[in-house]
Backbone as JSON Lines, residues from 0, in Angstrom:
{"i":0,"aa":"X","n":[66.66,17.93,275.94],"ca":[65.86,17.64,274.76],"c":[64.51,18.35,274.8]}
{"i":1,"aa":"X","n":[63.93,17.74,276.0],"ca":[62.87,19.58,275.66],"c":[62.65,20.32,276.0]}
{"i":2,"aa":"X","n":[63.92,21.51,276.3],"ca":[63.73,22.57,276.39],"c":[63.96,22.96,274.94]}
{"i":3,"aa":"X","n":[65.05,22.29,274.43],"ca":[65.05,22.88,272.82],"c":[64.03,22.43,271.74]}
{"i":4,"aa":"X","n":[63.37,21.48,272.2],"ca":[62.16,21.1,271.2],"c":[61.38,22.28,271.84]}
{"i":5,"aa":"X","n":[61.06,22.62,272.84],"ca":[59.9,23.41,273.35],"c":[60.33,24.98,272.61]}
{"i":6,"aa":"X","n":[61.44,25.19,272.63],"ca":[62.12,26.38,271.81],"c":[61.8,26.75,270.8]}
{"i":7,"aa":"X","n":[62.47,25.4,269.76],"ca":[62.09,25.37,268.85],"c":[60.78,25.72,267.74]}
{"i":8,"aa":"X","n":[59.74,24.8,268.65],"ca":[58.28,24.94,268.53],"c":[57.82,26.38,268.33]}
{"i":9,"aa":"X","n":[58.16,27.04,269.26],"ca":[58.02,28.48,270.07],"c":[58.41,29.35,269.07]}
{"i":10,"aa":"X","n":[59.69,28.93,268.26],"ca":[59.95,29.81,267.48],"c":[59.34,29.8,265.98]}
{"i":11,"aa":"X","n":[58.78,28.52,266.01],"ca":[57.92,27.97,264.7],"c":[56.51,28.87,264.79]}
{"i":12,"aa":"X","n":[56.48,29.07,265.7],"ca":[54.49,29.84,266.22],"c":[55.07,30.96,265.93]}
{"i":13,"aa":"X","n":[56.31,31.51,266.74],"ca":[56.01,33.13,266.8],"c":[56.06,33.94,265.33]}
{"i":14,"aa":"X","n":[56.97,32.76,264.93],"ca":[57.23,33.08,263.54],"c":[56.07,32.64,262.14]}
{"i":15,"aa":"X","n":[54.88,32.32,262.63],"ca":[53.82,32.26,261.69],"c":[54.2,30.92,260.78]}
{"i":16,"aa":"X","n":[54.92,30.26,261.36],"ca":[55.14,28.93,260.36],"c":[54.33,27.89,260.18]}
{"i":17,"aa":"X","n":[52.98,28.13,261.04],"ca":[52.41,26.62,260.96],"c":[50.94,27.69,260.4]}
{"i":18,"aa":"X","n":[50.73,26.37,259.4],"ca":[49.21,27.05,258.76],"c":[48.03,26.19,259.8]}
{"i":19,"aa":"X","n":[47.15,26.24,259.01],"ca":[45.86,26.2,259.74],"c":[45.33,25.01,259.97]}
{"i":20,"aa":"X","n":[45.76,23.96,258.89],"ca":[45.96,22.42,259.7],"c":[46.81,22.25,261.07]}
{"i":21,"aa":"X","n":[47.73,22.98,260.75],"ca":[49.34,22.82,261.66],"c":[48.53,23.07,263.36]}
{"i":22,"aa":"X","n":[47.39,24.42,263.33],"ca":[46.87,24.75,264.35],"c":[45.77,23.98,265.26]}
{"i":23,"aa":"X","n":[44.89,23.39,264.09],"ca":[44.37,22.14,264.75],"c":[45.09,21.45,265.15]}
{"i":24,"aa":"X","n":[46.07,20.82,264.71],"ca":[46.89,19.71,265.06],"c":[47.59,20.31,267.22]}
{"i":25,"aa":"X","n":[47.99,21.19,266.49],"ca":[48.52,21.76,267.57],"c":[47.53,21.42,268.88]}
{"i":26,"aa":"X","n":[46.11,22.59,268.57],"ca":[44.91,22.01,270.27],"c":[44.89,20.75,270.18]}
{"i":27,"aa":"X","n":[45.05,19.83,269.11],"ca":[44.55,18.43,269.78],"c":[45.96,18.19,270.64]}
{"i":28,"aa":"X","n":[47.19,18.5,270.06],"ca":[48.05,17.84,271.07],"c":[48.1,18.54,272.48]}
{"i":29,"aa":"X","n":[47.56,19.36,272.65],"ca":[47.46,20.2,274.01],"c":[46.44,20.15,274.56]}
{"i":30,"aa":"X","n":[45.31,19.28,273.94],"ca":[44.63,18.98,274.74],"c":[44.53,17.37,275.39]}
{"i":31,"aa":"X","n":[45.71,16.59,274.7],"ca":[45.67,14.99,274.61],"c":[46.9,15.45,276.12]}
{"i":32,"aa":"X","n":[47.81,16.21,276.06],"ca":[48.96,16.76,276.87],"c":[48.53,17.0,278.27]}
{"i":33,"aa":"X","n":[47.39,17.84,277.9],"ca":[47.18,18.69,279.27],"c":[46.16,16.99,280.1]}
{"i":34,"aa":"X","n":[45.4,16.19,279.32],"ca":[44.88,15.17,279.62],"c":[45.89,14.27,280.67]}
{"i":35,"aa":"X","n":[46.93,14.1,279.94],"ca":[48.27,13.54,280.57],"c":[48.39,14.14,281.39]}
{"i":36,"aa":"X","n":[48.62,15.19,281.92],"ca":[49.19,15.93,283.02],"c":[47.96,16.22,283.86]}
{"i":37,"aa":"X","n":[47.3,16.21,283.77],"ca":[45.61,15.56,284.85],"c":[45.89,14.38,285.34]}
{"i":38,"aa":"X","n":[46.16,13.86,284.41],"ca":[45.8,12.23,285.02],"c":[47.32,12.23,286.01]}
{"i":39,"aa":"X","n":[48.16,12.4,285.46],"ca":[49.45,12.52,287.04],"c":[49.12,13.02,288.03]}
{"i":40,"aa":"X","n":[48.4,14.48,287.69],"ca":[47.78,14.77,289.22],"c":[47.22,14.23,290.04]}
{"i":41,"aa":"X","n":[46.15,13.53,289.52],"ca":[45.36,12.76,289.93],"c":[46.12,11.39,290.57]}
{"i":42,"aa":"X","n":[46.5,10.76,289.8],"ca":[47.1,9.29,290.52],"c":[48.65,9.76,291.37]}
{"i":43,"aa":"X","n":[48.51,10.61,291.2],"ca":[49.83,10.95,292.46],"c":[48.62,11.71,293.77]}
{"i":44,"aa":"X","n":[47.63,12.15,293.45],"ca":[47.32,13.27,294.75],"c":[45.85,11.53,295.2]}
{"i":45,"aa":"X","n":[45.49,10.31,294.05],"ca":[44.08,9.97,294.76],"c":[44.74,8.11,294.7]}
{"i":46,"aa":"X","n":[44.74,7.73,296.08],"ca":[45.79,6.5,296.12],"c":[44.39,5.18,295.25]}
{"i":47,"aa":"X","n":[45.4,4.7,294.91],"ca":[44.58,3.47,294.05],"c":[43.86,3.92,292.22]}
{"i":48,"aa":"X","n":[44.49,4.79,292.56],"ca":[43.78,5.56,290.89],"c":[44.55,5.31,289.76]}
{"i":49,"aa":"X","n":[46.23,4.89,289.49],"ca":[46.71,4.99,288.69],"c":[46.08,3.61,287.75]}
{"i":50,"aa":"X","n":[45.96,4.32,286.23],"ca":[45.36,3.08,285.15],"c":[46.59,3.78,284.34]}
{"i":51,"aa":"X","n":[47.42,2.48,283.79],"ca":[48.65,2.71,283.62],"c":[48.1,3.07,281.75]}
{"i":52,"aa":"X","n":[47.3,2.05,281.14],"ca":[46.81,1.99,279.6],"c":[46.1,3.46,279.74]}
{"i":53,"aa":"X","n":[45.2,4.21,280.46],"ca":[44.6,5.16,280.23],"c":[45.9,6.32,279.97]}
{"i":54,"aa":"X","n":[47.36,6.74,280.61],"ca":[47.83,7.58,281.01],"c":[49.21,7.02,279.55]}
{"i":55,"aa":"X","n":[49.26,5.87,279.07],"ca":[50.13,5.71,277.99],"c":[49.6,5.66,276.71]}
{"i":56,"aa":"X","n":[47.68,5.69,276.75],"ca":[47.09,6.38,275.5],"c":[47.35,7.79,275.29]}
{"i":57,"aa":"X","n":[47.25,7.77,276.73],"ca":[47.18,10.03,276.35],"c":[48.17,9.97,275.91]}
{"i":58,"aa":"X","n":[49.31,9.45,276.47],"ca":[50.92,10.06,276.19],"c":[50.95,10.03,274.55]}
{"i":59,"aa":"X","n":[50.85,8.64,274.19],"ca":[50.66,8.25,272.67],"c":[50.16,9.27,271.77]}
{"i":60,"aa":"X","n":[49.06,9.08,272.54],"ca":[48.61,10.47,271.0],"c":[49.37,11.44,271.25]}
{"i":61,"aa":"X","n":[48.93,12.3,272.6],"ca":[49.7,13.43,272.35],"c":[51.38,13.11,271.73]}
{"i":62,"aa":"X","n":[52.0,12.38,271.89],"ca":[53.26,12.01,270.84],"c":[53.26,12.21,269.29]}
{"i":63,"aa":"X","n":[51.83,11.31,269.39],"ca":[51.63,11.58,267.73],"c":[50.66,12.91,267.06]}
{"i":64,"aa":"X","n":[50.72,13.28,267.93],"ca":[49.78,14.91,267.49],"c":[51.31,15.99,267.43]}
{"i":65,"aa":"X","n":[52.24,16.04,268.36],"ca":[53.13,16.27,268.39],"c":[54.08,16.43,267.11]}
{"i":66,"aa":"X","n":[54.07,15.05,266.83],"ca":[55.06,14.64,265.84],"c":[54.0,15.37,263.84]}
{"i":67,"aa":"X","n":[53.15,15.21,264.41],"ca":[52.22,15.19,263.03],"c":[52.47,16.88,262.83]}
{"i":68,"aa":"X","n":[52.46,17.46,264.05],"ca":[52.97,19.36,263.89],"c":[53.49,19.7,263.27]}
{"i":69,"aa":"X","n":[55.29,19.1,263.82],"ca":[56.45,19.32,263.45],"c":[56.77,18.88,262.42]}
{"i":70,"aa":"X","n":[56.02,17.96,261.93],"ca":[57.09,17.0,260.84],"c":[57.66,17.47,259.66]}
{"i":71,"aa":"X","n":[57.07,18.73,259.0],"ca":[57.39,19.52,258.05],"c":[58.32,20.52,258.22]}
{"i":72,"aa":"X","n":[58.53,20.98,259.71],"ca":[59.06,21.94,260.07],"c":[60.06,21.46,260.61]}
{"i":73,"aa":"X","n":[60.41,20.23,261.23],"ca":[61.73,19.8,261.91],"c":[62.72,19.0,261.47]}
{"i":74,"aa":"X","n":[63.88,18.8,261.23],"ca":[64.78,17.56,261.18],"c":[64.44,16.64,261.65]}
{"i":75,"aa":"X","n":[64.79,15.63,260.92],"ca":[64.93,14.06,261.75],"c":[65.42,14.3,263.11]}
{"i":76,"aa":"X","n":[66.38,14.9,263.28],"ca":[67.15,15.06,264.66],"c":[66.37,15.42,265.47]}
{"i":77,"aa":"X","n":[65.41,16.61,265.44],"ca":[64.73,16.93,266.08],"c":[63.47,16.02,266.74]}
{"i":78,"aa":"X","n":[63.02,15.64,265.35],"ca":[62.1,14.36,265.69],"c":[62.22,13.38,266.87]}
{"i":79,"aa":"X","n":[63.57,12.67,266.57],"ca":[64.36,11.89,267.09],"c":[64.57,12.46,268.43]}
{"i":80,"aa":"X","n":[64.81,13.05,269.26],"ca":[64.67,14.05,270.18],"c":[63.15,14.12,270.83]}
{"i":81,"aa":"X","n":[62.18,14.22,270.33],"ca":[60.52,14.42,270.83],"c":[60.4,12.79,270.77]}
{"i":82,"aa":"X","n":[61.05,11.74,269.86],"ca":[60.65,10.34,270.16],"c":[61.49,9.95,271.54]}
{"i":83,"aa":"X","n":[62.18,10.49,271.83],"ca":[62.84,9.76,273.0],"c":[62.86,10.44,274.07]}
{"i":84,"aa":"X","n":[62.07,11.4,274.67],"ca":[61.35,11.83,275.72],"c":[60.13,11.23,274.86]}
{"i":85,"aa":"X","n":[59.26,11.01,274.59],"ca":[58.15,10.11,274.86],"c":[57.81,8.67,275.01]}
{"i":86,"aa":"X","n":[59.42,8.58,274.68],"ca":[59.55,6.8,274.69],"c":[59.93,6.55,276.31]}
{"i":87,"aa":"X","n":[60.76,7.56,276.99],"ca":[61.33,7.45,278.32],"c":[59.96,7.91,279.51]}
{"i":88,"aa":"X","n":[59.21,8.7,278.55],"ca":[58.1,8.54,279.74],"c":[56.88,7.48,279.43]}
{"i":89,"aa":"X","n":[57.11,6.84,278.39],"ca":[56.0,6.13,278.31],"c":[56.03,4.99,278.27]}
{"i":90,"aa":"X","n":[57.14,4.51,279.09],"ca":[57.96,2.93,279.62],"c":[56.58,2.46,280.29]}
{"i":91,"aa":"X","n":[56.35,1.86,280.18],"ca":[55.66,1.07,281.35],"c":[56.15,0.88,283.0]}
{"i":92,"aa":"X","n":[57.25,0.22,282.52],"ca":[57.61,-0.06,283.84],"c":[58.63,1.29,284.77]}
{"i":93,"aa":"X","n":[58.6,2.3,284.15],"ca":[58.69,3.73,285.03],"c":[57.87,3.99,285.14]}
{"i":94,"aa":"X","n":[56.55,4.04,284.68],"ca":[55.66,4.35,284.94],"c":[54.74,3.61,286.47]}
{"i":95,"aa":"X","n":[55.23,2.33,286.05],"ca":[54.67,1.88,287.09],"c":[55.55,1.89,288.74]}
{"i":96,"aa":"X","n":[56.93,1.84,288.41],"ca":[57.54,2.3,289.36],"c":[57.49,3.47,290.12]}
{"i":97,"aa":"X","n":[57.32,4.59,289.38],"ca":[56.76,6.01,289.98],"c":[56.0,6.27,290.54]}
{"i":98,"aa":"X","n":[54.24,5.52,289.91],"ca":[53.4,5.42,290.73],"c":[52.56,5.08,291.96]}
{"i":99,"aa":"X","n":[53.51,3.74,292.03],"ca":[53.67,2.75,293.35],"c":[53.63,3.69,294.42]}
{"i":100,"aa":"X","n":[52.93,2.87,295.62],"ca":[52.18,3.92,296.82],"c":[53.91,4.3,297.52]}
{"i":101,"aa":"X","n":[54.57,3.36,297.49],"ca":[56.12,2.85,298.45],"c":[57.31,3.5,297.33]}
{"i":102,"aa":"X","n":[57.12,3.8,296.12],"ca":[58.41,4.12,295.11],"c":[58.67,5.3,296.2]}
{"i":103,"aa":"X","n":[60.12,5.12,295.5],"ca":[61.19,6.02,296.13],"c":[61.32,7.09,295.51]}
{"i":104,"aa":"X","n":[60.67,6.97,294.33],"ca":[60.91,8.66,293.85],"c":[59.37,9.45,294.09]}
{"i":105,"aa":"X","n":[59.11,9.23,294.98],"ca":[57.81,9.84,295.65],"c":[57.89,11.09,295.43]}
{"i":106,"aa":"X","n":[58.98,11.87,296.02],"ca":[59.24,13.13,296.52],"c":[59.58,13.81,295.03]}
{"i":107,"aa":"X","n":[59.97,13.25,294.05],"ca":[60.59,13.95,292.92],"c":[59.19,14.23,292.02]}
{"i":108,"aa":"X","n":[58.54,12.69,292.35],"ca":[56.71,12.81,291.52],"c":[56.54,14.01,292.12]}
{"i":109,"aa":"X","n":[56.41,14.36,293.29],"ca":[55.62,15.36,294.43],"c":[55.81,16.7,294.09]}
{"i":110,"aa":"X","n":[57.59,17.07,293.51],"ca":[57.69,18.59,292.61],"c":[56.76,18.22,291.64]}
{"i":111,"aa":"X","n":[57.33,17.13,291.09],"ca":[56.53,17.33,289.5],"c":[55.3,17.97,289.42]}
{"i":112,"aa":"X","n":[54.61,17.29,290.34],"ca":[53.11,17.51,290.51],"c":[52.55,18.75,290.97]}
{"i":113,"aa":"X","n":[53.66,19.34,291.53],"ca":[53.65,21.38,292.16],"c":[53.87,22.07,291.06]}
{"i":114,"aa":"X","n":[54.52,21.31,290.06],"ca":[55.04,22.26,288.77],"c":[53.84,22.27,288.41]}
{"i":115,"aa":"X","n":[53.43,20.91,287.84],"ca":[52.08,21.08,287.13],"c":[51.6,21.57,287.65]}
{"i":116,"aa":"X","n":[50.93,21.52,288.65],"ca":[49.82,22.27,289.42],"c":[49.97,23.92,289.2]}
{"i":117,"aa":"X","n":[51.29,24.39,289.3],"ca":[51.45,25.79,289.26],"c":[51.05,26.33,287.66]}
{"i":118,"aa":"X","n":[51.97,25.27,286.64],"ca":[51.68,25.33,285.36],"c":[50.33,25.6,285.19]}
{"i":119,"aa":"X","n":[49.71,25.03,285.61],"ca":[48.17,24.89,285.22],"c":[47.38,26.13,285.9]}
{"i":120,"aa":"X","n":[47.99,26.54,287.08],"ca":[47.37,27.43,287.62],"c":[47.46,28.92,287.07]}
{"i":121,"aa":"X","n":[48.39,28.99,285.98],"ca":[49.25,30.33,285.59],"c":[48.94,30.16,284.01]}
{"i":122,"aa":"X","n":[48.14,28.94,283.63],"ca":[47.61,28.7,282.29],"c":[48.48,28.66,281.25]}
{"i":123,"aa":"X","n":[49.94,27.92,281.86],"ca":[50.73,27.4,280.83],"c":[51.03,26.43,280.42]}
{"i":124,"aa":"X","n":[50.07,25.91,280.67],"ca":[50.39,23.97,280.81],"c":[48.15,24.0,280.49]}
């Protein structure tokens, strides 16, 4: 689901489809995004840091900055698709399971957090 929303998107930009509201809309969600993906760094790399409401506001908006982009440009289907990767990361209780000092998916947070980190380092994220 998002690699083809991310596709999709991709092909909406290259192709000049979003006007000049569409582009604001766009930095705010990349900057509500990239907020999100700080704050994982952070509460995965600084123990006792995770604030679960600070890291499911970011998600939120950036969801709804997201959704406010596309909405002219995508199907329901598609929509439907960007709501449910943001609904699956913005569970609470995965969230809070992930973050836990003892969770078991430590090691899978631990790529995540190399991706981002690389992402960020290569200024694609």
């Amino acid at each position: 689901n998002i690699i083809k929303t991310v596709i999709k998107i991709g092909v909406l930009y290259r192709n000049g489809e979003f006007n000049q509201e569409d582009l604001i809309c766009a930095e705010r969600f990349k900057k509500k995004f990239h907020a999100a993906a700080m704050a994982v760094l952070s509460f995965h790399e600084v123990d006792f840091s995770y604030d679960r409401l600070y890291l499911l506001c970011a998600l939120q908006e950036a969801h709804a900055n997201l959704r406010q982009l596309v909405k002219n440009h995508l199907k329901d289907k598609s929509l439907a698709r960007i709501d449910l990767v943001f609904n699956f990361f913005s569970n609470p209780n995965f969230l809070d399971t992930i973050f836990r000092r003892d969770s078991e998916y430590k090691p899978i947070l631990s790529k995540m957090v190399g991706d981002i980190n690389s992402a960020m380092d290569e200024k694609r994220l």
